[in-house]
C-alpha positions as CSV (number, residue, x, y, z in Angstrom):
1,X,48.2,29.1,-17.2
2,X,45.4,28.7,-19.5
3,X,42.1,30.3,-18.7
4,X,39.3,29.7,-16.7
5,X,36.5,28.2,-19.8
6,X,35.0,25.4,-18.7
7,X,36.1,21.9,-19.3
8,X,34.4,19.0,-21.2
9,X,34.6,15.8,-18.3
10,X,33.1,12.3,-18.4
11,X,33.4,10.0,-15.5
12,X,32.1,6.4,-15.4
13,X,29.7,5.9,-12.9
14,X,30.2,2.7,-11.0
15,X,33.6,25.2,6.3
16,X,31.2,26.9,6.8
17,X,30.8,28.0,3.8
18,X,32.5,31.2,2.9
19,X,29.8,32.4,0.6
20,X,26.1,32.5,1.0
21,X,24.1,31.9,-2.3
22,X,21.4,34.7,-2.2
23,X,19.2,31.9,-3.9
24,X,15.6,31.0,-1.9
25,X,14.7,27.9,-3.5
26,X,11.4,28.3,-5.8
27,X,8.6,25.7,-5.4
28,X,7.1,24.2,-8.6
29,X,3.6,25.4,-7.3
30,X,4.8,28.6,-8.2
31,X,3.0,30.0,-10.8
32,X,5.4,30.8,-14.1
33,X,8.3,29.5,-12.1
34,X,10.7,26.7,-13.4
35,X,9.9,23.4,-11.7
36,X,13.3,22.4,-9.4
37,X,14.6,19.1,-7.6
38,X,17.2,18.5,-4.9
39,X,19.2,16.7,-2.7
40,X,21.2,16.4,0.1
41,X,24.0,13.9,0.6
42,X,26.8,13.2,3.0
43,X,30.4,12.9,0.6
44,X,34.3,13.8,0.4
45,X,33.6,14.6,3.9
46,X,30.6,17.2,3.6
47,X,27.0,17.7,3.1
48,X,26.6,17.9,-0.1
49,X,23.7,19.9,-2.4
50,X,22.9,19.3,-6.2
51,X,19.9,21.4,-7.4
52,X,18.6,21.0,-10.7
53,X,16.1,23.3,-12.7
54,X,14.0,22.8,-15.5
55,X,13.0,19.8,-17.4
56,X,10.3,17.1,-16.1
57,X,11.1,15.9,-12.4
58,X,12.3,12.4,-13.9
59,X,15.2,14.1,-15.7
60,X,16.2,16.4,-12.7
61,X,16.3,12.9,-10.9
62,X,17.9,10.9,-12.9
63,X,20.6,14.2,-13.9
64,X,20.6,14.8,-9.7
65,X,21.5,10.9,-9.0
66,X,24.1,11.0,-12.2
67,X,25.8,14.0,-10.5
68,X,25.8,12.3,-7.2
69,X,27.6,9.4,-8.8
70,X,30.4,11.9,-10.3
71,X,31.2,12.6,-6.6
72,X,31.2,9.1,-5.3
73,X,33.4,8.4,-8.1
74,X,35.9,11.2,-7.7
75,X,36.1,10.5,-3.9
76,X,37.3,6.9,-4.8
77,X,39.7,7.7,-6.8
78,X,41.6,10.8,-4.7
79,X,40.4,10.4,-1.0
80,X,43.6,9.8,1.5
81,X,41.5,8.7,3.8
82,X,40.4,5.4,1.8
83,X,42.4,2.2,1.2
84,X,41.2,1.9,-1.6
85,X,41.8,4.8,-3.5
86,X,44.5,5.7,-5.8
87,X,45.3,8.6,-4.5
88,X,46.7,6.0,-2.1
89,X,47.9,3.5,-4.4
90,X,49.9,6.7,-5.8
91,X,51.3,7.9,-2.3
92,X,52.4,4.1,-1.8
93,X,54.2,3.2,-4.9
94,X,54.8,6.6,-5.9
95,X,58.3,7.1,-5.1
96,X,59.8,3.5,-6.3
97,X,58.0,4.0,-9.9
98,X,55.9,6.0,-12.3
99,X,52.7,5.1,-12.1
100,X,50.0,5.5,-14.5
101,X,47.0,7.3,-13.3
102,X,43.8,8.0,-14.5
103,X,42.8,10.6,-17.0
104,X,40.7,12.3,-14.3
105,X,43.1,12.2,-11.5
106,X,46.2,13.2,-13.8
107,X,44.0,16.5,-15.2
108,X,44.0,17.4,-11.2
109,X,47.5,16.8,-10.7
110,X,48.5,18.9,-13.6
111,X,46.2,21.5,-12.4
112,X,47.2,21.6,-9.5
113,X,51.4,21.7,-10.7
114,X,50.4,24.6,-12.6
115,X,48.5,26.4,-10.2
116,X,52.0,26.1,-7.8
117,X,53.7,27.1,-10.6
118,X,51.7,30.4,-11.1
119,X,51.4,31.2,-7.1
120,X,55.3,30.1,-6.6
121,X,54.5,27.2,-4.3
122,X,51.8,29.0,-2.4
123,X,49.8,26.2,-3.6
124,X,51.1,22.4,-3.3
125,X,49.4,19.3,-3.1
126,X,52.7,17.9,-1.8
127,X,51.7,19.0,2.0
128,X,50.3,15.8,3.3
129,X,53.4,15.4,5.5
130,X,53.0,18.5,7.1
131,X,49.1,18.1,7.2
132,X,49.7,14.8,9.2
133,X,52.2,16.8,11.2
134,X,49.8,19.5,12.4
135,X,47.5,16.5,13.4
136,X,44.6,18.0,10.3
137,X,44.2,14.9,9.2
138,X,43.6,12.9,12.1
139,X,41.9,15.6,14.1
140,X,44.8,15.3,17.0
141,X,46.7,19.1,17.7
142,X,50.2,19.1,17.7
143,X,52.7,21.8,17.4
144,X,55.7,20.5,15.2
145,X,59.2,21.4,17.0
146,X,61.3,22.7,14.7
147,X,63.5,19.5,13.9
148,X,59.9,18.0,13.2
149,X,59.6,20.8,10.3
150,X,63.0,20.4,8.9
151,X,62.7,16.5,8.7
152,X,59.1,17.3,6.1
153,X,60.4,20.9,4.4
154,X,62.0,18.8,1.5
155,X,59.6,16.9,1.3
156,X,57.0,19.8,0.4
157,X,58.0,20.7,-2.9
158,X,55.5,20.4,-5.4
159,X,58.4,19.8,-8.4
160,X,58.9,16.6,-6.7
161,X,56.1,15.4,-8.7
162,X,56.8,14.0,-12.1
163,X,54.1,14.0,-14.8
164,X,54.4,12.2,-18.1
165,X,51.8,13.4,-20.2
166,X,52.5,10.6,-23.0
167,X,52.1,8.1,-20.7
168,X,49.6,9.5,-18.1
169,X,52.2,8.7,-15.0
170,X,53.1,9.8,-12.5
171,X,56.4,10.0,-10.1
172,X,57.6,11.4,-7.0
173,X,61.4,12.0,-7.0
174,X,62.1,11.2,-3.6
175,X,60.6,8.8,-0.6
176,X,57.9,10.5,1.4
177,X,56.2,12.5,-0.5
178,X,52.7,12.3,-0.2
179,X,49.9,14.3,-2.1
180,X,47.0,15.5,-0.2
181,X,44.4,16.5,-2.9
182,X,41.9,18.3,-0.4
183,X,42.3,21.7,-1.7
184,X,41.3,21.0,-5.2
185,X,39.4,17.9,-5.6
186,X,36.1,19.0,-4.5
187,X,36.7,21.9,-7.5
188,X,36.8,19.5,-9.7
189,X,33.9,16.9,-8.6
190,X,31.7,19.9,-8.6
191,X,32.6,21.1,-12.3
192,X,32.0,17.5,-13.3
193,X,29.1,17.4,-11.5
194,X,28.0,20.9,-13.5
195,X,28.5,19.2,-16.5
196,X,25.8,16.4,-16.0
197,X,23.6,18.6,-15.4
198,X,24.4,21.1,-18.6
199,X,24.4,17.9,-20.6
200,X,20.9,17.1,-19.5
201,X,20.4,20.6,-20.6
202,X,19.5,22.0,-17.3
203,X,20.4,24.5,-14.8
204,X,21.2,24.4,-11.4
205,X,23.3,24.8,-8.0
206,X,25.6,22.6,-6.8
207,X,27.2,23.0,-3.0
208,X,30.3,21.1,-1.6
209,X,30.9,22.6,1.3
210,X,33.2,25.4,0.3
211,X,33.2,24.9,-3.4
212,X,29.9,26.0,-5.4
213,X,29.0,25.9,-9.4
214,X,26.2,28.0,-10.6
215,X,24.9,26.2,-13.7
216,X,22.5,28.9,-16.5
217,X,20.9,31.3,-14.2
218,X,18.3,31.0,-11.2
219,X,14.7,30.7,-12.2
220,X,13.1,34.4,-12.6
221,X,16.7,36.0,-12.5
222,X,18.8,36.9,-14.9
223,X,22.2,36.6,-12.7
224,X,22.8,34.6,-9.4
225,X,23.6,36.7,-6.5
226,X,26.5,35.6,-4.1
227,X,27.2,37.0,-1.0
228,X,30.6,37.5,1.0
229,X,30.0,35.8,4.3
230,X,31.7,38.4,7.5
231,X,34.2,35.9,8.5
232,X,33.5,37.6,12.1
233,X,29.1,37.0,12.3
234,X,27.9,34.0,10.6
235,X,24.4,36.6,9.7
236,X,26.5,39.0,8.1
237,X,27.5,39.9,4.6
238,X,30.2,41.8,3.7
239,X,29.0,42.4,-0.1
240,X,27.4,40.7,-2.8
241,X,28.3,40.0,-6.3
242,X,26.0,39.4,-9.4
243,X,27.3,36.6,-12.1
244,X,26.2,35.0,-14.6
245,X,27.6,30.7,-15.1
246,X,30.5,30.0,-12.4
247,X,32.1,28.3,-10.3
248,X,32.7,29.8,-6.9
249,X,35.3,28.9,-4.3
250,X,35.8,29.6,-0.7
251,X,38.6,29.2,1.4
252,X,38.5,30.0,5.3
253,X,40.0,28.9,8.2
254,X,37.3,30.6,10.7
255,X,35.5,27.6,11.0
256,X,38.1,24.6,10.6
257,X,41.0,24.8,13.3
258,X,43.0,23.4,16.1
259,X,43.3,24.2,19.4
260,X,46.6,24.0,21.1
261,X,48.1,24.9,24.1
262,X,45.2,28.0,24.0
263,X,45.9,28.7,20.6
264,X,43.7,28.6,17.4
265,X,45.9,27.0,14.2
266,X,44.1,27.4,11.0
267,X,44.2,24.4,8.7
268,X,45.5,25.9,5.9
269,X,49.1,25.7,5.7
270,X,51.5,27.7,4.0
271,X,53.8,25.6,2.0
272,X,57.0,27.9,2.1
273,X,56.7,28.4,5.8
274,X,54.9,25.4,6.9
275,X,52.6,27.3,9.3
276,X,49.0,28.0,9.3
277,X,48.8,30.6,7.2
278,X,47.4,34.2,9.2
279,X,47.5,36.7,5.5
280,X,43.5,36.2,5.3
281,X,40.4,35.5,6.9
282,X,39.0,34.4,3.6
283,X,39.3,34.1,-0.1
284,X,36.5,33.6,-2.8
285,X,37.8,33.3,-6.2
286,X,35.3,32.9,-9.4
287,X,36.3,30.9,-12.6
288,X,34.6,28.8,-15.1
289,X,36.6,26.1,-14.5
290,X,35.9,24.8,-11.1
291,X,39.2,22.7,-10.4
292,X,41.3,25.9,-10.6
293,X,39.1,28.3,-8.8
294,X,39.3,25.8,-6.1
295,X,42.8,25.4,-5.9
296,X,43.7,29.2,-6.7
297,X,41.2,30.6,-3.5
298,X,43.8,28.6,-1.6
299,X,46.6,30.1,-2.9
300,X,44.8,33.6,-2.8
301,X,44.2,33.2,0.8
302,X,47.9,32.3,1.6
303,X,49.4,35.0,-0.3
304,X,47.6,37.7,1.6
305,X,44.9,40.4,-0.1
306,X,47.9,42.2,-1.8
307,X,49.8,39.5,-3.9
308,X,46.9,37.4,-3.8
309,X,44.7,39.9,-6.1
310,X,48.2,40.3,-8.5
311,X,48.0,36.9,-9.1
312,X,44.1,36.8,-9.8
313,X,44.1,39.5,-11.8
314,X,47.3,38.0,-13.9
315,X,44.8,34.9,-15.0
316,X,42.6,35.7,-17.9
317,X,38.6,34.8,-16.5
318,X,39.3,34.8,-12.9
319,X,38.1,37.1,-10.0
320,X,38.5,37.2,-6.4
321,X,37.4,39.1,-3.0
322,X,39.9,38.5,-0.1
323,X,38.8,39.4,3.5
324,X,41.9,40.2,6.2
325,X,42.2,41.8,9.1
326,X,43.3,45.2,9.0
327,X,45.4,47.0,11.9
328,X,42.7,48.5,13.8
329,X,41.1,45.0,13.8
330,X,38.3,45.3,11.5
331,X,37.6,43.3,8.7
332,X,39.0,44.6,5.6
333,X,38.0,43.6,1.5
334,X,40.1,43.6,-1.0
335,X,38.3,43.0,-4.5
336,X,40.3,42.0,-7.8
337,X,39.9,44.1,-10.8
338,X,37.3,41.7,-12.5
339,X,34.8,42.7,-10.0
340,X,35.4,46.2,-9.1
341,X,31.8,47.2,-10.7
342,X,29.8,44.7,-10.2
343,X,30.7,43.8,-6.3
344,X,28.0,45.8,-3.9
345,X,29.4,46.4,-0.2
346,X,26.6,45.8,2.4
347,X,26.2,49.1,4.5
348,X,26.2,48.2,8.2
């Protein structure tokens, strides 16, 4: 897998979060401070933040706005929950043809193909079937019986998907496969998003949902600070880490579950067992490039604070910090090798 540097995108323009961004927002009445706009908008199902720094307040606008229109555009072409998407148009005529995709979509698919690769199917946008069959994307519990899990398992197989670089297709190799692109598209719309604003030659902060991309540095700082949200107390930290440019990706099932039969199910589901996966209580993973570090914190969370971190720390540019429960029932950190000096524990 290639490393984490960041990506050159142009798009036309027709959880709780995991991670707390130490950042308090700095007023443009402030003497000798930068000057800063924002905004708040409802998309891909979550509120969604772009802040901009810098520049005159018609640029941060018109650069906030541009970004804004980055995400409306990415969640028309790979929502599943839209008719119109083609995301859906794929999942529908996927298995009788190739079909020829978009440049944008086809650079998530192959991100996400390689990502599976890398993780061995820990990651795979091929669980929609088994999404539906949970009831995650409808909102409706249900605990699959076990001939309920057979008929989907070959249907979860992420080398089911067929990509033709040449021709920018691509092609499912059997009926029923259907991609769910909900752990990597955000990623991606918020690195595209970054890039608007770099372009305008700005800095800023971009928040969707559990997906983040620091853009230059805070005004008066030198670094941003990020902190590790205590899956267990929605106040609590259980470190903080100082970076420089980033993008910064959560995963966590603490705050998006089921309930069935008196049972809390996790929405992330592990593709090799299909079952909510129980290794973590969260993953934050830190790249560059904001499509994989999406896709890989989902990955790192299923494959548990041990082979998790092997994998992180096998990918040039990349960092993580899991959180799992430990025996005794605390809340245990485990921090890749790309952070071990510069993440802080917070003393309790």
């Amino acid at each position: 897998m290639r490393s984490c540097h960041r990506r050159a995108w142009t798009l036309p323009l027709p959880l709780l979060v995991a991670i707390v961004l130490m950042l308090l927002r700095v007023a443009a009445a402030h003497a000798g401070q930068t000057a800063e706009s924002h905004q708040y908008r409802y998309m891909m199902g979550t509120s969604i933040q772009v802040q901009a720094f810098g520049g005159d307040e018609a640029t941060r606008r018109a650069a906030i706005d541009e970004a804004f229109a980055a995400f409306a555009e990415i969640d028309r072409l790979m929502s599943n929950y839209r008719d119109d998407s083609e995301l859906t148009r794929l999942n529908r005529d996927g298995a009788r043809d190739a079909v020829a995709v978009s440049e944008p979509m086809f650079a998530v698919l192959d991100a996400a193909r390689r990502v599976s690769a890398a993780s061995s199917g820990a990651f795979d946008i091929t669980v929609g079937p088994l999404v539906r069959l949970w009831g995650f994307h409808d909102k409706a519990p249900h605990i699959p019986t076990d001939v309920e899990l057979a008929a989907v398992r070959p249907l979860v197989d992420y080398r089911g998907v067929l990509l033709d670089a040449e021709h920018r297709t691509a092609h499912f190799a059997r009926p029923g496969v259907e991609l769910d692109l909900g752990g990597i598209a955000k990623g991606f719309a918020v690195e595209i998003a970054g890039a608007v604003l770099r372009r305008k030659g700005l800095s800023g902060f971009i928040d969707a949902g559990g997906n983040q991309y620091l853009l230059g540095t805070p005004p008066g700082k030198r670094t941003w600070t990020i902190g590790i949200k205590d899956p267990d107390a929605r106040d609590r930290v259980l470190g903080v880490v100082e970076t420089g440019e980033i993008s910064v990706s959560t995963s966590s099932d603490s705050y998006n579950y089921l309930v069935a039969n008196g049972r809390r199910y996790g929405h992330i589901l592990d593709p090799r067992t299909l079952q909510p996966s129980t290794e973590s209580l969260s993953a934050t993973v830190l790249c560059r490039d904001g499509t994989l570090a999406d896709a890989m914190s989902k990955a790192a969370f299923i494959l548990g604070p041990k082979a998790g971190l092997v994998l992180v720390d096998s990918l040039p540019d990349m960092s993580a910090v899991i959180a799992f429960r430990k025996s005794d029932g605390s809340v245990g950190v485990a921090v890749s090798q790309g952070l071990a000096r510069s993440y802080r524990p917070t003393p309790h």
